[in-house]
C-alpha positions in Angstrom: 67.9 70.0 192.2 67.1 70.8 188.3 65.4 74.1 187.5 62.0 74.0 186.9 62.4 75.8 183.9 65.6 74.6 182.0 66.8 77.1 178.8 64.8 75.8 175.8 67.3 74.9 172.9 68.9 76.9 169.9 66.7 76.5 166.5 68.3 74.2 164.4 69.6 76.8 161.2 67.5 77.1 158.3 68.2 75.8 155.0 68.9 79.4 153.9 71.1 79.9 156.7 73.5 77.2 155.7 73.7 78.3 152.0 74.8 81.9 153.2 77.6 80.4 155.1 78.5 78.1 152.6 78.4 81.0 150.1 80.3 83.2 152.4 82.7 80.6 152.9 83.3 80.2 148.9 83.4 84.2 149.2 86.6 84.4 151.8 88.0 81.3 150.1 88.3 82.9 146.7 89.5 86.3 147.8 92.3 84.4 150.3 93.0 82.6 146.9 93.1 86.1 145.2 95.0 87.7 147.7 97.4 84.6 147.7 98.5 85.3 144.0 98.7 88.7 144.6 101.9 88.2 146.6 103.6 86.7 143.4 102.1 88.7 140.4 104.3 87.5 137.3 102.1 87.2 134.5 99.6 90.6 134.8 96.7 89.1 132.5 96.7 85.6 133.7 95.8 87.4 137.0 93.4 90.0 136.0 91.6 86.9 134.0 91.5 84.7 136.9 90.2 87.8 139.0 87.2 88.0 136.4 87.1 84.7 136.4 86.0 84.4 140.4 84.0 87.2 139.9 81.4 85.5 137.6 82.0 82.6 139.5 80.9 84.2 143.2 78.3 86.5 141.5 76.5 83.9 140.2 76.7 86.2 136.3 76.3 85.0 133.0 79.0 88.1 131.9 82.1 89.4 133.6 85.2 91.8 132.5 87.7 94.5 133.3 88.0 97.4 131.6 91.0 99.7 131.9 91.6 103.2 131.5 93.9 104.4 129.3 96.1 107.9 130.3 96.4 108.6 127.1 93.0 109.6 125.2 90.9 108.9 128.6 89.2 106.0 126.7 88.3 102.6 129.1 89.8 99.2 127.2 88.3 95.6 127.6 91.1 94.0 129.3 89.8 90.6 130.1 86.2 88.6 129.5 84.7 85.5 131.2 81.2 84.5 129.9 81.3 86.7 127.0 80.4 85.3 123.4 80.7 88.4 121.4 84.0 90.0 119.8 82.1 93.4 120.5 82.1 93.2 123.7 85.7 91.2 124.0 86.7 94.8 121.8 84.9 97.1 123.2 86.6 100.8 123.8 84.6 103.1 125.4 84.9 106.9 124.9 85.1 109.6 127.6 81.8 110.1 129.3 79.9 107.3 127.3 78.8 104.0 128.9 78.2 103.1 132.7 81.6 102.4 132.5 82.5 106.6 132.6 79.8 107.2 134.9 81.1 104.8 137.5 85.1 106.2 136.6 84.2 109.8 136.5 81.6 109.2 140.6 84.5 106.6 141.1 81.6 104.5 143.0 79.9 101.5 142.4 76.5 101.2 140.2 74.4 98.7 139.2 71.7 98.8 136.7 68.6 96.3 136.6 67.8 97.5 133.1 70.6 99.1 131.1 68.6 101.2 128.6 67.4 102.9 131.6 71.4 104.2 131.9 70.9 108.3 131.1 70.3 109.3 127.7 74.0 110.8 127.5 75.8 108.0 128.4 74.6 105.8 125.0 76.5 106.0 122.4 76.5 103.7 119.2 79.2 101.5 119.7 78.9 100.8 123.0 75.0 100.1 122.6 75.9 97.5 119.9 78.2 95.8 122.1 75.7 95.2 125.0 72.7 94.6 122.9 75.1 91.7 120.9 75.9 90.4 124.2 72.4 90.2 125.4 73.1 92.2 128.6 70.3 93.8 130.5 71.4 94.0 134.3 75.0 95.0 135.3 77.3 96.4 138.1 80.5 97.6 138.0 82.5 99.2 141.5 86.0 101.2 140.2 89.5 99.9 140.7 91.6 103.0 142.7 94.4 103.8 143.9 95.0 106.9 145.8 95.3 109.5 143.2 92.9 108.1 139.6 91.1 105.4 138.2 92.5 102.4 137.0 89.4 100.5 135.6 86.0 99.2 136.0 85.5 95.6 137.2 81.8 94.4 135.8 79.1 91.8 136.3 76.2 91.3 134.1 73.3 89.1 133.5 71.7 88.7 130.5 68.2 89.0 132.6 66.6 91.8 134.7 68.8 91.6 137.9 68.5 93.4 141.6 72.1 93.4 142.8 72.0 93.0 146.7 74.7 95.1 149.0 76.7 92.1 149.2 77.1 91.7 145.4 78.3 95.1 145.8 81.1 94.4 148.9 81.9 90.6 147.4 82.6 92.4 143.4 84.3 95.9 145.5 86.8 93.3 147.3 88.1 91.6 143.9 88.2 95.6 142.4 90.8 96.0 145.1 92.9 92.9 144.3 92.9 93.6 140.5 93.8 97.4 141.3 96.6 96.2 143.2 97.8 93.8 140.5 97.6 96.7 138.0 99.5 99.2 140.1 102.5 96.7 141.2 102.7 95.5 137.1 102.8 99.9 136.5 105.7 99.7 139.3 107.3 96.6 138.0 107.4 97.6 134.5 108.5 101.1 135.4 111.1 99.4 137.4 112.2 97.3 134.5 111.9 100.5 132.6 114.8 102.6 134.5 116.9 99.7 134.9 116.7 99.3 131.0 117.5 102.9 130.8 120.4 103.0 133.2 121.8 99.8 131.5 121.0 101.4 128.2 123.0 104.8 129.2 125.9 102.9 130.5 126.6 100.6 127.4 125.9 103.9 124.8 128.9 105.3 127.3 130.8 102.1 126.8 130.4 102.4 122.9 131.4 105.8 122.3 134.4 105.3 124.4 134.8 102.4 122.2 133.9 104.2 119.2 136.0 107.6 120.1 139.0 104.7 120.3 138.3 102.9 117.1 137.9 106.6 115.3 141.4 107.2 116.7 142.8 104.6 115.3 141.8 104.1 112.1 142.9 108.2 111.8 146.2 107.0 112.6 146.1 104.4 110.0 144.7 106.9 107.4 147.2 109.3 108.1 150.2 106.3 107.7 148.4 105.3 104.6 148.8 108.9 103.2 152.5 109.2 104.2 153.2 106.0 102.9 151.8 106.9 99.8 150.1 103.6 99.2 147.0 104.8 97.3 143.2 104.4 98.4 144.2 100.7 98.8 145.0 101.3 102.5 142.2 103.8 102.8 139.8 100.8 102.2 141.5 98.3 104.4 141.7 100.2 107.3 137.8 101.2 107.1 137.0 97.8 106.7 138.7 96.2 109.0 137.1 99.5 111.7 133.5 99.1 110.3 133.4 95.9 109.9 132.0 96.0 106.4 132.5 95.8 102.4 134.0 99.0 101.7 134.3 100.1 97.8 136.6 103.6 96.2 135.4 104.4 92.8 136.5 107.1 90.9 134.2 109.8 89.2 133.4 107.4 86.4 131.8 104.7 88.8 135.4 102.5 88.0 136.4 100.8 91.1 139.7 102.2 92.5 140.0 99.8 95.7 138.0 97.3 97.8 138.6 95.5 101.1 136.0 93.5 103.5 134.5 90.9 100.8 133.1 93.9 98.5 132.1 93.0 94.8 131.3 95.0 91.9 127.6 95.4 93.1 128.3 96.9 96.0 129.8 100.0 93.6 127.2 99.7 90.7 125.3 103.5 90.5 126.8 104.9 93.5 127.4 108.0 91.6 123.7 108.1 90.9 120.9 109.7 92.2 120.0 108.8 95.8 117.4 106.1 95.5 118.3 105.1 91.9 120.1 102.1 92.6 118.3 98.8 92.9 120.5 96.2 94.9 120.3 94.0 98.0 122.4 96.2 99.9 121.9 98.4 102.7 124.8 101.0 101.8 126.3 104.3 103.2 127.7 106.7 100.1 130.3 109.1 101.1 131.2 111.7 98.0 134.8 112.1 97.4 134.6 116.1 96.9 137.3 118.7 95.9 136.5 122.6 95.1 133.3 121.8 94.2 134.1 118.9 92.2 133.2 114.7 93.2 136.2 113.1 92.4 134.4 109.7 93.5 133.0 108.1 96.4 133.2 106.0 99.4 130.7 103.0 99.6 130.2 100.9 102.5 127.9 97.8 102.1 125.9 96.1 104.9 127.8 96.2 108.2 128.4 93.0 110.6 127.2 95.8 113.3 125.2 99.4 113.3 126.6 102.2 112.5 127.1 105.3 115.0 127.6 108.6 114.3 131.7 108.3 115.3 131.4 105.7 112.6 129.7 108.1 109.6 132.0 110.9 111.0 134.6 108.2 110.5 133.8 107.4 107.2 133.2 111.5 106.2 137.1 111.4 107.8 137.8 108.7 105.1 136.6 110.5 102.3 138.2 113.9 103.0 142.1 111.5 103.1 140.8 109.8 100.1 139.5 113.0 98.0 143.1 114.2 98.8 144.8 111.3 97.7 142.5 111.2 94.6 143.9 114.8 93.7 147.4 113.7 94.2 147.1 110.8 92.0 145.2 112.7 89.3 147.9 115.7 89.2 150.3 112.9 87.9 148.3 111.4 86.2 147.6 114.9 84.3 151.4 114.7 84.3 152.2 111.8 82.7 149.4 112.2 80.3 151.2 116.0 79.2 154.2 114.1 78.7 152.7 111.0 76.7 150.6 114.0 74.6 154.3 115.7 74.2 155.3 111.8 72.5 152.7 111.8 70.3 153.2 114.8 68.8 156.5 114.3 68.7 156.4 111.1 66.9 154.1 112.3 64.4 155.3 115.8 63.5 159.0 115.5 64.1 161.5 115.7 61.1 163.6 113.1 59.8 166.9 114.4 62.0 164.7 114.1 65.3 163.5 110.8 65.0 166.5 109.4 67.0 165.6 111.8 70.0 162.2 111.1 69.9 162.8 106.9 69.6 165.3 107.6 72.9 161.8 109.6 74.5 159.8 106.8 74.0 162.0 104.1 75.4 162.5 105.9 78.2 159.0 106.5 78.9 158.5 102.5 78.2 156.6 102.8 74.8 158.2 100.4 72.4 157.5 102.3 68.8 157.0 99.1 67.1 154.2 98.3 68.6 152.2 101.5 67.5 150.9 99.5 64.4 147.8 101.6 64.4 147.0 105.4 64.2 143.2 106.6 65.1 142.0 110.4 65.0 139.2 111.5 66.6 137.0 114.5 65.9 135.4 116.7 68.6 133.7 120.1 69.6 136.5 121.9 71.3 135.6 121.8 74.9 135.2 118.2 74.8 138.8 117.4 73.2 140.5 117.6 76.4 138.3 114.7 78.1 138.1 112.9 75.0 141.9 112.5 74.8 142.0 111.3 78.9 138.7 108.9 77.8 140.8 107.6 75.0 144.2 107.4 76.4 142.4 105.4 79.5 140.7 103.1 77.2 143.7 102.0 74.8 145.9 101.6 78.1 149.2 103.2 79.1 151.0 101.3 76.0 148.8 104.0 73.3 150.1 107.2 72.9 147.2 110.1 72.8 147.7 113.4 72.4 146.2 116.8 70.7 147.0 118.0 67.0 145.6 120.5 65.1 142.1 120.4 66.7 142.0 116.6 66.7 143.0 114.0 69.1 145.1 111.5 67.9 146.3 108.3 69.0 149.0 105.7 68.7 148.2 102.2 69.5 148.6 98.4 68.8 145.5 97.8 66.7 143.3 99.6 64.6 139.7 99.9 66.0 137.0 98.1 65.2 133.7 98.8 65.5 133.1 97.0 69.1 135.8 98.9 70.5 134.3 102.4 69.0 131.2 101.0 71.0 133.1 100.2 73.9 135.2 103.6 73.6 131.6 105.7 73.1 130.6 104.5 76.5 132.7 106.6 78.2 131.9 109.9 76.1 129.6 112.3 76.4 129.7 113.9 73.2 129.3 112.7 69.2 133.1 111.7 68.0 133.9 110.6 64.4 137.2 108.7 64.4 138.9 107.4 61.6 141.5 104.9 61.9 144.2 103.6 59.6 147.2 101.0 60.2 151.0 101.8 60.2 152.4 101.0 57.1 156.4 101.7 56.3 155.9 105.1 56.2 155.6 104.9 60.1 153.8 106.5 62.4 154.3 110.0 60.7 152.6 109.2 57.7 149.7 107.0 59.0 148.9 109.9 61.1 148.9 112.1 58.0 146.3 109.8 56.2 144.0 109.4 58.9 143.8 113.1 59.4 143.1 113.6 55.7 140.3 111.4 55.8 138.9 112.4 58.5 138.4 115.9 57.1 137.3 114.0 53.9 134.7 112.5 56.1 133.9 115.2 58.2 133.0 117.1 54.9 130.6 114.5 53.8 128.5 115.4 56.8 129.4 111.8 58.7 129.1 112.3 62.8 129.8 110.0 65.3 131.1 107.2 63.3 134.0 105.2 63.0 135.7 105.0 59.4 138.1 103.0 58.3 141.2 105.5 56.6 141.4 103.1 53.5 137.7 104.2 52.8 138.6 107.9 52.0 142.1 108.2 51.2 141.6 107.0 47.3 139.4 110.3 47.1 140.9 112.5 49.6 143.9 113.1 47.3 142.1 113.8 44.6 138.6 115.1 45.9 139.9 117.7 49.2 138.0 118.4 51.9 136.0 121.8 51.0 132.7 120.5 52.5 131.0 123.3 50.1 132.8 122.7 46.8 132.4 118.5 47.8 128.8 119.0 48.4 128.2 120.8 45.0 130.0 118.2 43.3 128.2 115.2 44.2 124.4 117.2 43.9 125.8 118.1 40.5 126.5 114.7 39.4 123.8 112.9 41.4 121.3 115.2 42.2 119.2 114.8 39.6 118.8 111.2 39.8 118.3 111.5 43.5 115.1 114.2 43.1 113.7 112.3 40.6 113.5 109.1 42.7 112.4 110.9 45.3 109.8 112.4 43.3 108.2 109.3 41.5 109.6 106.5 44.3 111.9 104.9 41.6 115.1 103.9 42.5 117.6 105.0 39.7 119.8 105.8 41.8 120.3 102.4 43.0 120.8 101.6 38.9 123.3 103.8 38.3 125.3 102.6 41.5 125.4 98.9 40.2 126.6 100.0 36.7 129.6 102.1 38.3 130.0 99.1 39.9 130.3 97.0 37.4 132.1 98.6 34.7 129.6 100.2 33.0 128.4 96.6 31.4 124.1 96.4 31.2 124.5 92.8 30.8 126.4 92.5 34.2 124.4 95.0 36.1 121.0 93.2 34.9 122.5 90.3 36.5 123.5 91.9 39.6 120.4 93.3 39.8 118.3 90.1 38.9 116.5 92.3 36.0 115.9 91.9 32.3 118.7 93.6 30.6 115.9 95.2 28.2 115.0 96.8 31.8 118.9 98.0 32.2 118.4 99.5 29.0 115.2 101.3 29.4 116.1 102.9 32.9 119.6 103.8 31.4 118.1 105.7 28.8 116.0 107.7 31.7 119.2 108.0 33.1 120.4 109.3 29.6 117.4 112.2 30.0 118.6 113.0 33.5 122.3 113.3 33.2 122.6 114.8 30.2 124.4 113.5 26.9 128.0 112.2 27.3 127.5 111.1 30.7 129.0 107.6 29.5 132.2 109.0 28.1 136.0 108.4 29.9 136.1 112.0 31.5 132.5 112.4 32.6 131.9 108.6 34.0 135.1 108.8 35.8 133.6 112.0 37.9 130.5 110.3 38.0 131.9 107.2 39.4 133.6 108.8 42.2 130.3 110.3 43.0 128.6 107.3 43.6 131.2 106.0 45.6 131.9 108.7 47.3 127.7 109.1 48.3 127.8 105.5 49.0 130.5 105.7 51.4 128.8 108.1 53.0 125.1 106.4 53.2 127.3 103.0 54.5 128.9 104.9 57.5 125.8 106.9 58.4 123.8 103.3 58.6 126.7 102.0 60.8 126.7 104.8 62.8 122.8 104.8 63.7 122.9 101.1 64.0 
């Protein structure tokens, strides 16, 4: 029998009920989606965006982001934005104990503002103000992301309207917190994961190399020793620490010259490596190991850009390189120092010895492999004293190992093929670094003996005239080195007595009689044929040769006095012609 009073039906749920469940729904949905990627993080800020991402989404906001703290200066960092419009904001770096960001870091709790500029006096600061006010926030809330010992971040919501956020904002904004503090901590354990493995690989392969390294230091040691006991030179030297390197490798000498080369090197690689460090301007990336000796650089050791990096077995390597090639260095300079005694011993030999030596000294030369009638040319060369000994080396290196070079009576002097000219001088003053006057002369069938003789006379003729570092031919003294000597005193007097005049009063009144009296020597004392040398008048000849009349006295015109006269001016014009080609 039915009750009399059946049980009256359930409402039917409101239209707010069904839109909490549908929202709740969306809520468990999204954090099973969250929760989901969580299990394969790969790509840290894909995740972290999507997490702010849902979290605008659920919370209905116009804003959302993540900021995270940094260890370092205990500042919180914008990580990731959704709904922000502003690069302020997308920027933003908060200071310690500034923003709601700190107060919610430092409490680690959730907050929630309706108005931000009711956030405590303290907590504004400039930058972060400006940020907010550009986005057009008013209401926010933010809940921490923890783990068990700091803070991590600060995951926000914010509206750009007042806003009362309820207790489920709160729990629905604290649940994606906790996902994104969990994709922070497992990237920090992933990355220091990566990190030690890197490490541990790292500290095996820099074992591997300086096994490798300790074996290829090894070995090219062996091959520099071989290279000194086989005296092969640098060559060797450079081929082995090429071939260990793996790069260009250049040996110059103290005067930059390249001695040897191996690995593809050119000239560049060498140019200024005896400079200053930093002086050089090149495209390569170079190492410069000094060849040293008692305190002296007898070159260097350059190594251009490697196929791989160099260690520190490798410069030891190369240091290795430079002490077997210093050694080697000294070796070959001691015979070179020898063989340049002898060839010095030749020269003066050949220029000094008396007519009964000359077969001995012929039978020296041809066994040291100098053929005599090649020396068609005999230069000496003036220096101060302490530079004669590097001037002979300089020039003996220059004219080649078929010139003789030696020192004689304060000069050096050299036999040679070919009397210099003035772009071998040039070529030759390169390579000094001292002022040299040379004069030079050519072999005639006096031989070598006598050329050498007249060279040296006029160079003290030419020395006497005050000429420095010049070259001058022998032919332009020797018709007044006979005749005129080489007393610089008694030569100066002589030509201010018979030209000084002329030359003060020129210099006095800017008249050029000097010039005048130079083109009448010239030309046999004829006015017609110095007025047409001159392109004058020869009335003008004859007026400024009757000045010249005033100035030299009476009788300057006659055979004995013109003859001095004339040697005078050619004499001073010899001297003004050398001293303009030795400036120019």
């Amino acid at each position: 029998m039915p009750s009399s009073n059946p049980t009256p039906p359930s409402p039917a749920p409101g239209v707010d009920d069904v839109a909490g469940l549908r929202r709740r729904t969306a809520e468990l949905t999204a954090l099973f989606a969250s929760a989901r990627e969580l299990t394969a993080v790969r790509d840290t800020d894909a995740v972290l965006a999507r997490l702010v991402e849902r979290a605008q989404e659920l919370l209905a906001a116009d804003v959302a982001y993540l900021s995270e703290f940094d260890d370092v200066d205990a500042t919180l960092r914008v990580r990731a934005t959704r709904g922000a419009v502003t690069t302020a904001l997308r920027e933003l770096v908060v200071p310690p104990g500034r923003g709601l960001v700190s107060a919610i870091a430092e409490s680690r709790m959730p907050r929630a503002v309706r108005r931000y500029d009711l956030v405590a006096a303290e907590r504004h600061s400039i930058g972060v103000d400006a940020a907010v006010t550009g986005e057009g926030i008013v209401s926010m809330l933010g809940v921490p992301l923890l783990s068990d010992t700091r803070v991590l971040g600060v995951l926000f919501v914010a509206e750009r309207r007042e806003r009362v956020f309820t207790p489920d904002d709160t729990a629905l904004l604290a649940a994606l917190a906790d996902h994104a503090s969990v994709v922070l901590q497992t990237a920090a354990a992933l990355a220091d994961a990566r990190r030690q493995a890197d490490l541990a690989r790292a500290a095996v392969a820099e074992l591997t190399a300086h096994v490798a390294a300790r074996d290829r230091a090894n070995r090219v040691h062996r091959e520099l020793v071989d290279a000194v006991l086989a005296g092969g030179g640098l060559a060797p030297v450079a081929g082995a620490l090429a071939h260990a390197l793996q790069a260009p490798i250049v040996i110059v000498d103290a005067a930059g010259s390249i001695r040897a080369a191996d690995g593809g090197a050119d000239a560049d690689l060498a140019s200024g490596a005896l400079g200053p460090v930093g002086d050089a301007e090149d495209a390569y990336e170079r190492t410069v190991s000094l060849l040293t000796a008692g305190g002296r650089v007898l070159g260097a050791i350059v190594v251009g850009t490697p196929a791989r990096p160099l260690d520190d077995v490798d410069r030891r390597t190369i240091e290795r390189a430079a002490q077997v090639a210093a050694l080697l260095a000294l070796s070959e300079e001691a015979v070179a120092e020898a063989d340049h005694r002898q060839r010095s011993d030749l020269l003066v030999d050949l220029v000094t010895a008396s007519p009964q030596r000359r077969a001995d000294v012929a039978s020296a030369l041809r066994r040291a492999g100098v053929e005599e009638e090649a020396l068609t040319a005999v230069t000496a060369f003036a220096v101060v004293g302490i530079e004669r000994a590097a001037t002979a080396r300089a020039v003996a290196h220059h004219l080649g190992s078929s010139a003789l070079v030696g020192e004689l009576d304060g000069l050096v002097v050299a036999a040679h093929a070919t009397a210099l000219d003035a772009a071998a001088f040039a070529a030759l003053r390169e390579h000094l670094d001292t002022e040299v006057l040379a004069v030079t002369g050519t072999v005639d069938d006096g031989g070598p003996s006598r050329a050498a003789g007249q060279v040296r006379s006029a160079l003290a003729l030419a020395r006497a005239l005050g000429l420095r570092n010049a070259l001058v031919p022998a032919d332009e003294m020797l018709p007044y080195a006979a005749t005129i000597g080489a007393d610089r005193r008694a030569l100066l007097s002589f030509l201010d007595a018979s030209l000084g005049a002329v030359r003060r009063h020129d210099d006095a009144r800017g008249s050029d009689l000097l010039a005048t009296l130079r083109a009448f020597v010239r030309h046999g004392a004829s006015p017609t044929r110095t007025a047409r040398a001159l392109t004058f008048h020869t009335n003008t000849i004859l007026q400024r040769l009757e000045k010249l009349d005033a100035l030299l006295g009476d009788g300057w015109r006659d055979d004995e006095r013109f003859f001095r006269l004339s040697v005078a001016v050619r004499l001073d014009e010899v001297r003004e012609r050398m001293e303009r080609g030795a400036g120019g």
